[in-house]
C-alpha angles and dihedrals in degrees: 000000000000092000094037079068089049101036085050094044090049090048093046087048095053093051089053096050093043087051087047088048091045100044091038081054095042088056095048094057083045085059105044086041090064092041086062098046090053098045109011141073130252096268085056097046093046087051097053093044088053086057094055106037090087091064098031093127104060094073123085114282095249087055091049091057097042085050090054100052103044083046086050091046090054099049092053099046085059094058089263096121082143087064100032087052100078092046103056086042084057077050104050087041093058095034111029088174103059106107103197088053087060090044102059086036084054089056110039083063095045081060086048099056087042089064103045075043092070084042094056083052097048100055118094098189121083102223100048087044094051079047092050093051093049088063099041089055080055093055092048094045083054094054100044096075097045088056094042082060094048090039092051097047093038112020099202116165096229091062104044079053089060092034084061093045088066099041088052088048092049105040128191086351088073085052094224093184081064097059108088084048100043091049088051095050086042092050096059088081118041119161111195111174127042120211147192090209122121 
């Protein structure tokens, strides 16, 4: 029984020696992270974010949030929207709120359905194009609410333009008649500005 004690203090002590050395690590890469973002440019920036995804977790959950956008943000601006995509999805998870979030998100998937929209031109038989619509119209269902967010937090003419380019395109499945109702109910909560601080 004597060394079960041991042996479990031992064990105790080693695990809280192994959280301190993660979350002392996790903090370093946070630093040098934001060093980067402030000084740096977005290959920087990436670099340091890939050294603290694996502990990620151990920072508080608003600096989580504010990590994963600004590493977003650099991977998109790099041409990497397949890699920014689930981080702003972890943002708007954790702040529904936060417009610009819902902005780049809306977009990422506008570039996507331009793309299955050069698919959908390119297809010469009749099954596999219908298919291929079908999935375009996806894409842009996806993108809508994101841009009435936006729209609704930061009514900029460019965006309410797109945002009509995709109601025309879907139809009655994007509820038009909804809209004025729908930008007025999403404009009661903007966030405009994301933090680290706690």
């Amino acid at each position: 029984m004597k060394h079960f004690k041991t042996l479990f203090l031992i064990l105790v002590s080693v695990q809280m020696t192994a959280h301190a050395q993660t979350l002392e690590e996790a903090e370093k890469h946070y630093y040098d992270f934001s060093n980067n973002r402030l000084y740096g440019d977005n290959q920087s920036v990436i670099q340091a974010g890939e050294k603290l995804l694996p502990v990620l977790d151990k920072l508080h959950p608003q600096r989580q949030i504010f990590f994963s956008f600004y590493l977003g943000n650099a991977y998109e601006q790099e041409g990497q929207a397949e890699k920014a995509l689930p981080l702003y999805l972890k943002v708007i998870e954790a702040q529904p709120d936060y417009h610009v979030v819902h902005r780049a998100v809306g977009y990422i998937y506008l570039m996507e359905s331009n793309e299955m929209a050069v698919k959908v031109n390119a297809s010469e038989d009749p099954a596999e194009r219908k298919k291929l619509i079908e999935a375009y119209q996806d894409i842009l269902a996806k993108a809508l609410p994101h841009l009435e967010k936006d729209y609704a937090c930061d009514p900029y003419e460019g965006t309410l333009e797109s945002i009509n380019r995709i109601m025309a395109s879907l139809g009655e499945r994007a509820k038009p008649g909804e809209f004025k109702q729908r930008i007025e109910k999403l404009a009661e909560n903007c966030v405009t500005i994301l933090e680290d601080k706690f």
